[in-house]
C-alpha positions in Angstrom: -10.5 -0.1 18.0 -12.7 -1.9 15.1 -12.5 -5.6 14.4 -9.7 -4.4 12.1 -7.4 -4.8 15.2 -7.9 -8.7 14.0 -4.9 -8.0 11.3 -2.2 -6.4 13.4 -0.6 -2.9 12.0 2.1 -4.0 9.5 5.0 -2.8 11.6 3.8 -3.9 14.9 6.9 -6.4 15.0 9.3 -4.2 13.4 8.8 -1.9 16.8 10.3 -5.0 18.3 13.3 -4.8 17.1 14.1 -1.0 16.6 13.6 -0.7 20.6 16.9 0.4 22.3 18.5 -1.9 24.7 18.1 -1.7 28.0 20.2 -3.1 30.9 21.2 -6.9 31.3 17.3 -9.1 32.4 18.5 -11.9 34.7 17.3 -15.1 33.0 15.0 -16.4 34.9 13.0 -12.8 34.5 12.6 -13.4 30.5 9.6 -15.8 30.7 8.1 -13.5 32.6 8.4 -10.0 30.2 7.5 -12.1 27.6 4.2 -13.4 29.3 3.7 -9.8 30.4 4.0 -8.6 27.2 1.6 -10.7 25.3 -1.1 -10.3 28.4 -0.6 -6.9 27.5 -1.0 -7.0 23.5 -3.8 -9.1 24.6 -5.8 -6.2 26.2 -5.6 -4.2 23.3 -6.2 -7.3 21.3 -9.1 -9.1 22.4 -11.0 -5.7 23.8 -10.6 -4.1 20.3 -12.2 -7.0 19.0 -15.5 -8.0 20.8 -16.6 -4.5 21.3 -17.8 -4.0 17.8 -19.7 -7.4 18.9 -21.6 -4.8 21.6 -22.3 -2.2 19.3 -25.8 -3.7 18.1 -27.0 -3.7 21.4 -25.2 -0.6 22.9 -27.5 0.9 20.1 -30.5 -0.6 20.9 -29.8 0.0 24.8 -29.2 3.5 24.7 -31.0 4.3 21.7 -28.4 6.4 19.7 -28.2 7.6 16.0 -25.3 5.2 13.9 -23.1 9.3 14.0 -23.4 9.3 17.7 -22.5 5.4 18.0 -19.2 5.7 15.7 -17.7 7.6 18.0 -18.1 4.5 20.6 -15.1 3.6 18.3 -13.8 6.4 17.0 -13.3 8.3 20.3 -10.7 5.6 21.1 -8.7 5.2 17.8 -8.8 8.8 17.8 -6.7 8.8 21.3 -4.6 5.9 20.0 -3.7 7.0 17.0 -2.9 10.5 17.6 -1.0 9.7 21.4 0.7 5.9 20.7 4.3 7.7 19.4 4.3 10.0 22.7 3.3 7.1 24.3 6.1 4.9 23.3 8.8 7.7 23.6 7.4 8.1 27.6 9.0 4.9 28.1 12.2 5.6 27.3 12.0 8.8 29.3 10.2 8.1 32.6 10.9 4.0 32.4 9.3 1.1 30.3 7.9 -0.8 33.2 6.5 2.6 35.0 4.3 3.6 31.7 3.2 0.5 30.8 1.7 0.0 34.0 0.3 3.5 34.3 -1.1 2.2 30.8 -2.5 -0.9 31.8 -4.0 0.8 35.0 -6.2 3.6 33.1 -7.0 0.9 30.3 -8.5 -1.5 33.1 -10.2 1.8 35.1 -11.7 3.1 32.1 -12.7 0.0 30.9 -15.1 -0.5 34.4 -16.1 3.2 33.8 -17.2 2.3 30.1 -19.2 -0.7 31.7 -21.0 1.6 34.0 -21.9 4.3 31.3 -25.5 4.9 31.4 -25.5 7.4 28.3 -23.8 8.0 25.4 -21.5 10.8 26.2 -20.7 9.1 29.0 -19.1 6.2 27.4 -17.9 8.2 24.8 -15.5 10.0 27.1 -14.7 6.4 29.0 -13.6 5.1 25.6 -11.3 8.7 24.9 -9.5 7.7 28.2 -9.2 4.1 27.3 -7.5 5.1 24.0 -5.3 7.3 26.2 -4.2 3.8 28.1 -4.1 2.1 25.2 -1.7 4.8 23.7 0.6 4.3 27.3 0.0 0.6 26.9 0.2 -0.8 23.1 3.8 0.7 22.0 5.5 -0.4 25.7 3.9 -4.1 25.7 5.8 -4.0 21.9 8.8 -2.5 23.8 9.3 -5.0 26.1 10.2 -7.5 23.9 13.1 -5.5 22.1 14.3 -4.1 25.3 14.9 -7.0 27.6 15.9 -9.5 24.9 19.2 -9.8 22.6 19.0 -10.7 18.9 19.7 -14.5 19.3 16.8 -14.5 21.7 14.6 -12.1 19.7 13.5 -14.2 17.1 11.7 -16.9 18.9 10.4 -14.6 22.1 9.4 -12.9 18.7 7.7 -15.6 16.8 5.5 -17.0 21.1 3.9 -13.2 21.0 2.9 -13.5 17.2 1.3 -16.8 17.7 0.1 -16.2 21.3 -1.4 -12.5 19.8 -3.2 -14.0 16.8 -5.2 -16.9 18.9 -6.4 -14.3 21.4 -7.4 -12.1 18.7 -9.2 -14.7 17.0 -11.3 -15.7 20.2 -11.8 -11.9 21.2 -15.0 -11.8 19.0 -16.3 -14.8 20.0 -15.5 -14.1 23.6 -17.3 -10.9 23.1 -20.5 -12.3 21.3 -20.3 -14.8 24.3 -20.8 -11.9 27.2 -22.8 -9.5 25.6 -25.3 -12.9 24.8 -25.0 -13.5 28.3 -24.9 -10.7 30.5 -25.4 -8.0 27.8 -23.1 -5.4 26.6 -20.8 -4.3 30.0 -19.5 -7.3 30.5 -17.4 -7.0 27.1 -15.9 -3.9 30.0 -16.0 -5.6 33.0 -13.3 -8.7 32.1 -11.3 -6.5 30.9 -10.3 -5.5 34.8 -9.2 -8.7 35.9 -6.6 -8.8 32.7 -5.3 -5.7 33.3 -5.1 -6.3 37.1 -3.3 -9.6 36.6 -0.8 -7.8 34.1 0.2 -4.9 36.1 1.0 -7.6 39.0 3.0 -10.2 36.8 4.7 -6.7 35.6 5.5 -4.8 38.9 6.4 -8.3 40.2 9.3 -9.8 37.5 9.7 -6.9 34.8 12.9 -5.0 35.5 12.9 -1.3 36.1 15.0 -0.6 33.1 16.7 2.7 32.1 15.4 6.1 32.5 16.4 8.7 29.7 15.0 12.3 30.8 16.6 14.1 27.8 14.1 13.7 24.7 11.7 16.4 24.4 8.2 15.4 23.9 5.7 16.8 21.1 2.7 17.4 23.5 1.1 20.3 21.0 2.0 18.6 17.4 0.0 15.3 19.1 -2.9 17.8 20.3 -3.1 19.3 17.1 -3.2 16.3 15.3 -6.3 14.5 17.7 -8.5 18.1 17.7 -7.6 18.1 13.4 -9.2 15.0 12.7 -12.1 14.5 15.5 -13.3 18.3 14.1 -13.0 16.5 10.5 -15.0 13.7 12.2 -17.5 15.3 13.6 -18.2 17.7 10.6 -18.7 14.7 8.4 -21.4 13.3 10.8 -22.2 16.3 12.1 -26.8 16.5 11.0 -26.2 20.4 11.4 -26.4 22.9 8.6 -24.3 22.8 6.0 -22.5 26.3 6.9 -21.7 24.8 10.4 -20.1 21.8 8.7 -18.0 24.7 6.7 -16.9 26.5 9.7 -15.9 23.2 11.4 -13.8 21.4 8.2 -12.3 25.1 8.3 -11.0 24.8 11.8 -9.8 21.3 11.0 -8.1 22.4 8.2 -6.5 24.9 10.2 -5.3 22.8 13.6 -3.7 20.4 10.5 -2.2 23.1 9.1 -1.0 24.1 13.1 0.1 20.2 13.0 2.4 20.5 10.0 4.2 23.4 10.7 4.6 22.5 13.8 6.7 19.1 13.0 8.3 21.0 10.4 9.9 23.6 13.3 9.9 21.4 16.4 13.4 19.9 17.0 12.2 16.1 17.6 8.9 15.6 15.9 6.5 13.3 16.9 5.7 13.1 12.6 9.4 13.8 11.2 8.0 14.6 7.9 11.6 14.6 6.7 10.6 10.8 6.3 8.3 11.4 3.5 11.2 12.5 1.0 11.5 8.4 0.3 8.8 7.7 -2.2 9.2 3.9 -1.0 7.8 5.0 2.2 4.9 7.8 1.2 3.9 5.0 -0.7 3.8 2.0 1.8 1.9 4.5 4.0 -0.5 5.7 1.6 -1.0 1.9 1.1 -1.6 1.6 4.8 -4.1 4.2 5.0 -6.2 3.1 2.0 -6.0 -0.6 2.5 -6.5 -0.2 6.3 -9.6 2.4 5.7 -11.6 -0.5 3.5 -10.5 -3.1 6.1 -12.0 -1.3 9.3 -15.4 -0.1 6.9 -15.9 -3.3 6.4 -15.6 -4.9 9.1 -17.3 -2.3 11.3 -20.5 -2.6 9.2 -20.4 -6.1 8.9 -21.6 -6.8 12.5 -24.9 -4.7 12.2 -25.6 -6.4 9.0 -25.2 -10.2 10.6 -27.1 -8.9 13.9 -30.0 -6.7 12.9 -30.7 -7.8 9.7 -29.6 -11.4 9.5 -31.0 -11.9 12.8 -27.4 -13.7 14.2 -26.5 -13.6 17.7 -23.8 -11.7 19.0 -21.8 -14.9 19.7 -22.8 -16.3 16.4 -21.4 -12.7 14.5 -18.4 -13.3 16.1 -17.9 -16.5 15.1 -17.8 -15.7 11.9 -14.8 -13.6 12.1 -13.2 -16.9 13.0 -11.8 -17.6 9.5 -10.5 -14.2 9.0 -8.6 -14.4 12.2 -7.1 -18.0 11.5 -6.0 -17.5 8.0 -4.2 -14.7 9.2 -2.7 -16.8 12.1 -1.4 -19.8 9.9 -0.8 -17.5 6.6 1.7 -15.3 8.1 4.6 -17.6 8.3 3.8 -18.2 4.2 3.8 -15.0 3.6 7.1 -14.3 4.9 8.7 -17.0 2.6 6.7 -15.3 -0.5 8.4 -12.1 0.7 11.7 -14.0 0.7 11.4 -15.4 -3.1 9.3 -12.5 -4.9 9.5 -9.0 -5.5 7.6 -7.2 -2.5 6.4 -4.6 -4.7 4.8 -7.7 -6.6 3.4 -9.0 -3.2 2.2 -5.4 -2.2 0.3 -5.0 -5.4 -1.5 -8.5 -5.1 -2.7 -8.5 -2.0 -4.8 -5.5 -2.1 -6.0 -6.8 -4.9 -7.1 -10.2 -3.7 -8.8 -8.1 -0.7 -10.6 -6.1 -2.8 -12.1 -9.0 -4.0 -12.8 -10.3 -1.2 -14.6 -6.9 -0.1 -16.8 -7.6 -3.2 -17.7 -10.6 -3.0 -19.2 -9.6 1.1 -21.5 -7.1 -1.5 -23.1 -10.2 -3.2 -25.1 -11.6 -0.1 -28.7 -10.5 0.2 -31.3 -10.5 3.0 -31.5 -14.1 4.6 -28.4 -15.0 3.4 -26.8 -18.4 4.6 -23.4 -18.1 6.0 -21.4 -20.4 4.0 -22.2 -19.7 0.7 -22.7 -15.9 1.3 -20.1 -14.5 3.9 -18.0 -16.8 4.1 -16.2 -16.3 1.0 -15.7 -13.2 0.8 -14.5 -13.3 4.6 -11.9 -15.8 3.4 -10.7 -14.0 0.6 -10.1 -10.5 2.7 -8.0 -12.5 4.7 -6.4 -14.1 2.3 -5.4 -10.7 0.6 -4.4 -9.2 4.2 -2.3 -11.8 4.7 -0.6 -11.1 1.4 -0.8 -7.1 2.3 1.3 -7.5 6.2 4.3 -8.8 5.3 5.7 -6.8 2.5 4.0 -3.6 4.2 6.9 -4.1 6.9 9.5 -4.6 4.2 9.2 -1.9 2.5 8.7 0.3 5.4 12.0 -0.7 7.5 13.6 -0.8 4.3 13.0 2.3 3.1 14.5 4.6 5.7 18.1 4.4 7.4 18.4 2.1 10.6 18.4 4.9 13.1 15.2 6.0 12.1 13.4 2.5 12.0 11.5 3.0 14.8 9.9 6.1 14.5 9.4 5.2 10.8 7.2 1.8 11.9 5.7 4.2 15.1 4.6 6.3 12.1 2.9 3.3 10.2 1.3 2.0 12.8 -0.2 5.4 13.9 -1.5 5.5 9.4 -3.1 2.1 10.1 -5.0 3.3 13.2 -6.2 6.3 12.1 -7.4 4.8 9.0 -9.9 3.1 11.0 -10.8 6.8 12.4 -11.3 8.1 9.3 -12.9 5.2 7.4 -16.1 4.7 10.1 -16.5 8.4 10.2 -16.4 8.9 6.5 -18.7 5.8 5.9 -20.9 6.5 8.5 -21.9 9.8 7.0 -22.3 8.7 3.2 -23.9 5.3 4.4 -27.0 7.5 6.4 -27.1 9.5 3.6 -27.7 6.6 1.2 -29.8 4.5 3.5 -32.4 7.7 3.5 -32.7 7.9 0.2 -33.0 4.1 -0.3 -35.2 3.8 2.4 -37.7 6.6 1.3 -37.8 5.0 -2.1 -39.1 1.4 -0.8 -41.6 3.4 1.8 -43.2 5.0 -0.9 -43.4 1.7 -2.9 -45.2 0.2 -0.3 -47.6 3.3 -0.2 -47.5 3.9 3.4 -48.8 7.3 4.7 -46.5 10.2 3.2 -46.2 11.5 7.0 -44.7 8.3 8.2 -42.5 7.8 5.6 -41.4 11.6 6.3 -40.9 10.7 9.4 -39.1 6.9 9.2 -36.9 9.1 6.3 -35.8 11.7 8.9 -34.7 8.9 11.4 -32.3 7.4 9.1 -29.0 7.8 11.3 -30.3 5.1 13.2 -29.7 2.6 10.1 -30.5 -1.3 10.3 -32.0 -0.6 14.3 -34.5 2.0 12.9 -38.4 0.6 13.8 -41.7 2.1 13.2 -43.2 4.5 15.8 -45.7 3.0 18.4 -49.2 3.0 17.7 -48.2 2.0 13.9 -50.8 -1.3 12.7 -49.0 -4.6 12.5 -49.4 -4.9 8.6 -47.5 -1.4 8.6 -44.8 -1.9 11.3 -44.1 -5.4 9.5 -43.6 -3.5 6.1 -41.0 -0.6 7.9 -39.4 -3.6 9.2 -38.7 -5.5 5.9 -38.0 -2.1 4.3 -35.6 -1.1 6.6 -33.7 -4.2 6.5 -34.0 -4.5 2.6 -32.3 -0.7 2.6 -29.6 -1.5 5.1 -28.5 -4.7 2.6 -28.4 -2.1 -0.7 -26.6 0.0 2.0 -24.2 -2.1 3.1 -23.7 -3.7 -0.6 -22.7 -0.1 -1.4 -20.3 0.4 1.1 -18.3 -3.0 0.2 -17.8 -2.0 -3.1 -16.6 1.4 -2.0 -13.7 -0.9 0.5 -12.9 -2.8 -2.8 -12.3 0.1 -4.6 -10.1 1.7 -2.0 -8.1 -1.3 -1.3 -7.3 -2.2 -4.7 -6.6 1.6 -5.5 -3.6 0.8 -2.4 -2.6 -2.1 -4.7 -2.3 0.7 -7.8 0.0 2.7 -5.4 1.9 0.0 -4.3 2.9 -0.8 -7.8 3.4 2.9 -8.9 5.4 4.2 -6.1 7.3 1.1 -5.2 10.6 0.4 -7.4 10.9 -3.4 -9.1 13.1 -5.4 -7.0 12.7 -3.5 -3.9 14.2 -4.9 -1.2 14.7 -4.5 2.4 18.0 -2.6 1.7 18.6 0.7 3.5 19.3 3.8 2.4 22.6 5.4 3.7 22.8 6.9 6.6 
C-alpha cells in the first residue's frame, strides 16, 4: 500500500452497510467491535502509510534498482487487490471474528518477517504475505461494523471509525519518518506487532463469534488468475530483459486475463460478476476509480524520493508534509457530503478530478532546492482538495447504480479498482520514469563533458533513479557534478511524471461527465 491509502477507497463505508446481519451483540460488547474495528483499519492504515517513508532508505540499505524496489509495494497491493473480495466472503463462511483474526495474525507475523529481511526477495515475499493478511484483515475490520450494529446505531459507530481512521492515517507518515529517522527502516515493521497483538486480544476477548454460512462457493482460480495476470504485466513493464522476453511475458498475461474473464463469465458466484458492468453509471465510476486512483498513488509514491534524496528532507520531515493532505481530507469529508446532498454528483464527480489534476500540476512546478511552502505545499493542498471532492460522489454513484442486493459486491469491486490502480500506476511509472531519467541523465553528463565511459556507465545504472552515485575512485570535482546531475534529472523526471497524474486524473473527470447521466442520483435500479 502507497501513501495513497491516506484517501480511503470510495466505498470503504458503503461495505459497512451492505454487511448482512449477524446475531443480536449484547450491549456492553458494541464499544468493544467498534474499538476493534478501527485498531484494525488502523493496521492497514497507518502501515500503508509510513512505509513509503522507508523506501529511500530500504534503497540505499540494500542497494536495489527503483524496478526491484516497486515491488516493495507492489507485491502487497498486488495480494490485496486481487484476494480482499475472497477475503471478505471468508467471513461469512468460516466466521467474522475467526478470519479477521487469522488476518490480523499473519499481517502482525509478516510484518516482523519484513523487519528482518536482509535482501530484497526476501522482503518482497514478506510483503506478498502481508497483503494476504491484509486481504483477511481489511474487508472484516469493515464488516464488523455492519454486522454487529443496527441502522439507528450505524450511523454514528459509522461516523467514530471515519474520524478515528483519518487521524491515524494522518500521523502514519509522520510516525513512519519518526522510526525509520530513529532506528532506521524495520522499525516501520516491528510496531506493527504490538497493534496487531493487542487487536487480536481485544477481538478474541469481546467480539462475538457470529454466524457461520458454509454454503457460498469461493472463486479460488478467478482470484489466482487475476494476481498471476497483472504481476506478469508488472513485471514485463519493468522487466530490463530483451524486448522479445517482455513479448512472451505481456502474452502470458494477456492470456491468464483472458483465463480470468471467462472464468467469471462461467463460474456460478463470481468473485468479478461482470454482469455488473451492463450499468454505464457503474463502468464509469470505476473507470473513474482506476484513473483517478492510478495518478493519486504515482504521485504520491514518487513524491517521497523527490523530498528525501533530492531535497535532502528527513524521513520525519517527508512525512510531515503529507500532513495537509491527510487533514483536509479529514475535516473536508463531512462538506463534501452536504455538496453531494445539494448538487448534481455527476457535477461533483467531474470537478474534483479536475481540481486534482491541478493540484498534480502544480507538484510539477517545484525545482531543485525548493522551499516547502511555496513549492509543495500547494499543490499538496489542492490534490486534497480535489480528492475530497472525488470520495463522496464516487460512493454515490457506485451504490446507486446497481440494485440493493448487489451493493456489496458492487463497493467490494470498487475498492479492489482503487487498489489495483495503485499496482498498476507504480509499475507503469516506474518503467517510463527509468526510461526518461536515462535519457535525461545522459544528456546533462555529456554537457558537463565527463568521460564518455563514465557517463556510459552512470547511463546504464539509471533504475536506481534519484539514489544513483558515482563509482568509487571518481575525483571530487566529478563525483560532485554526477551528484548535481543526477538530482537535476530526477526533478525533470519527476516534473514529467506529475503532469502525466494530471492528465490521467482529469481524463477520470472527462469520464465522469460522459458516462454519468445529469441528475444522477443515488436511486436504484430495480431489482
Amino acid at each position: 500500500m502507497t501513501l495513497a491509502s491516506a484517501v480511503r477507497p470510495p466505498c470503504d463505508q458503503a461495505q459497512i452497510g451492505a454487511q448482512p446481519a449477524q446475531p443480536a451483540c449484547p450491549r456492553r460488547d458494541k464499544p468493544w467491535v467498534l474499538a476493534t474495528a478501527i485498531l484494525g483499519s488502523s493496521l492497514a492504515f497507518i502501515e500503508g502509510s509510513a512505509v513509503n517513508l522507508a523506501l529511500p532508505a530500504i534503497q540505499a540499505d540494500l542497494d536495489v534498482s527503483s524496478a526491484g524496489l516497486q515491488w516493495v509495494v507492489n507485491a502487497y497491493l498486488l495480494m490485496l487487490g486481487s484476494l480482499m473480495l475472497i477475503g471478505g466472503s471468508l467471513g461469512d463462511r468460516y466466521g467474522l471474528r475467526r478470519i479477521f483474526i487469522l488476518g490480523v495474525f499473519i499481517f502482525g507475523a509478516s510484518s516482523v518477517i519484513c523487519g528482518l529481511a536482509d535482501s530484497l526477495p526476501l522482503l518482497i515475499a514478506a510483503r506478498l504475505l502481508q497483503g494476504l493478511g491484509g486481504a483477511l484483515l481489511v474487508p472484516s475490520s469493515l464488516a464488523l461494523i455492519g454486522s454487529y450494529f443496527d441502522e439507528h446505531e450505524r450511523g454514528r459507530a459509522i461516523g467514530t471509525w471515519a474520524g478515528a481512521s483519518a487521524l491515524t492515517t494522518a500521523i502514519g507518515p509522520v510516525i513512519g519518518g519518526w522510526l525509520v529517522d530513529l532506528w532506521g527502516w524495520p522499525a516501520v515493521f516491528y510496531f506493527v506487532p504490538l497493534l496487531a497483538a493487542l487487536t487480536a486480544g481485544i477481538a478474541w476477548w469481546r467480539v462475538p463469534a457470529g454466524a457461520v454460512r458454509r454454503s457460498d462457493k469461493l472463486d479460488y482460480p478467478g482470484a489466482i488468475f487475476l494476481a498471476a495476470a497483472l504481476g506478469l504485466l508488472i513485471y514485463a513493464l519493468v522487466n530490463p530483459g530483451a524486448q522479445a522476453q517482455r513479448l512472451v511475458l505481456l502474452l502470458v498475461a494477456f492470456l491468464l486475463g483472458a483465463c480470468f474473464i471467462w472464468r467469471e463469465l462461467r463460474f456460478t458466484a463470481p468473485m468479478l460478476p461482470l454482469s455488473l458492468f451492463r450499468s454505464r453509471a457503474f463502468s464509469g465510476a470505476n473507470l473513474v476509480t482506476l484513473l483517478l486512483y492510478s495518478a493519486l498513488s504515482g504521485a504520491l509514491y514518487f513524491l517521497p524520493f523527490n523530498l528525501i534524496q533530492v531535497q535532502q528532507y528527513s524521513a520525519l520531515q517527508a512525512g510531515a508534509a503529507f500532513l495537509p493532505l491527510t487533514l483536509i481530507l479529514g475535516f473536508g469529508s463531512t462538506f463534501a457530503g452536504d455538496l453531494i446532498r445539494r448538487f448534481d454528483p455527476r457535477l461533483v464527480l467531474t470537478l474534483g478530478p479536475m481540481v486534482a489534476a491541478a493540484g498534480f500540476m502544480a507538484l510539477a512546478i517545484p525545482g531543485r532546492d525548493a522551499d516547502f511552502v511555496s513549492g509543495f505545499l500547494p499543490g499538496i493542498a489542492i490534490v486534497g482538495v480535489g480528492m475530497t471532492l472525488s470520495v463522496a460522489p464516487l460512493t454515490t454513484v457506485v451504490m446507486g447504480a446497481v440494485p440493493e442486493r448487489q451493493a456489496g459486491v458492487a463497493s467490494g469491486v470498487n475498492n479492489t479498482a482503487a487498489r489495483l490502480a495503485g499496482v498498476i500506476a507504480v509499475g507503469a511509472l516506474t518503467a517510463v520514469a527509468v526510461g526518461y531519467f536515462g535519457g535525461v541523465l545522459e544528456q546533462r553528463l555529456q554537457q558537463a563533458e565527463l568521460p564518455p565511459s563514465l557517463v556510459t556507465q552512470l547511463a546504464g545504472q539509471a533504475s536506481q533513479l534519484a539514489e544513483l552515485q558515482a563509482p568509487a575512485g571518481v575525483p571530487e570535482p566529478a563525483a560532485a557534478t554526477v551528484a548535481s546531475s543526477v538530482a537535476l534529472a530526477y526533478v525533470d523526471t519527476f516534473r514529467m511524471l506529475m503532469v502525466v497524474c494530471g492528465v490521467l486524473a482529469a481524463l477520470s473527470g472527462l469520464i465522469a461527465w460522459v458516462s454519468l447521466q445529469p441528475g444522477q442520483r443515488k436511486k436504484r435500479p430495480q431489482e
